[in-house]
N, C-alpha and C positions, 0 to 999 in steps of 0.2 A: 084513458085510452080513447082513441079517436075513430069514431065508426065511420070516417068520409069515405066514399067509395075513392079518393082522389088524395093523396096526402102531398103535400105540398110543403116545400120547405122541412126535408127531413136531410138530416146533414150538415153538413156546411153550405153557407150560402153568404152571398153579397156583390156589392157592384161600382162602378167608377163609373166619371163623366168627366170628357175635358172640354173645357170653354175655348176651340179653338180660335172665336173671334167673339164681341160681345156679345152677340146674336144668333149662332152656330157653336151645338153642342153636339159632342162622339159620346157615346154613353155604351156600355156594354156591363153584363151581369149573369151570375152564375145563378140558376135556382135551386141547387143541391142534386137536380139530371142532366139538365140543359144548360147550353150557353146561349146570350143572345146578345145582339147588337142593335145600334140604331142611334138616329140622330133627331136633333129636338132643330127647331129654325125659330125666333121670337120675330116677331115682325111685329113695328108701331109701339112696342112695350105691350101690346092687350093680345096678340093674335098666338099662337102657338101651333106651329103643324109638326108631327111627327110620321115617323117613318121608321121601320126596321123591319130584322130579321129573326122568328124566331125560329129557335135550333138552327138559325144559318141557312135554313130553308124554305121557310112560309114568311112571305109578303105581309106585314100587317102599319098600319096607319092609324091617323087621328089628326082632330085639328080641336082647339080650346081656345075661347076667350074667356079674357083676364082683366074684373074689374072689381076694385074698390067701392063701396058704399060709403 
């Protein structure tokens, strides 16, 4: 049994993503309460910004680079 004040992933859950172009991604996913959306942008092959919505209503972002050793 799990004492998290937060349980996460109880249910059904999963998610898709379409490659609309090679560098432009639609992604959306269910967490077993929530839905959410958002799209990924690859820029240079190393750069990553994201962007979405969760539950369809709260703004949330991110930016990542991407390199091999």
């Amino acid at each position: 049994m799990l004492n998290a004040q937060h349980h996460n992933f109880v249910g059904l859950f999963g998610g898709i993503d379409f490659k609309i172009i090679n560098a432009l991604e639609l992604m959306s996913e269910y967490d077993g309460l929530h839905s959410n959306c958002g799209l990924r942008l690859k820029l240079f092959d190393h750069i990553s910004l994201l962007g979405g919505f969760l539950q369809y209503k709260y703004l949330s972002g991110g930016a990542a680079v991407n390199f091999q050793l």
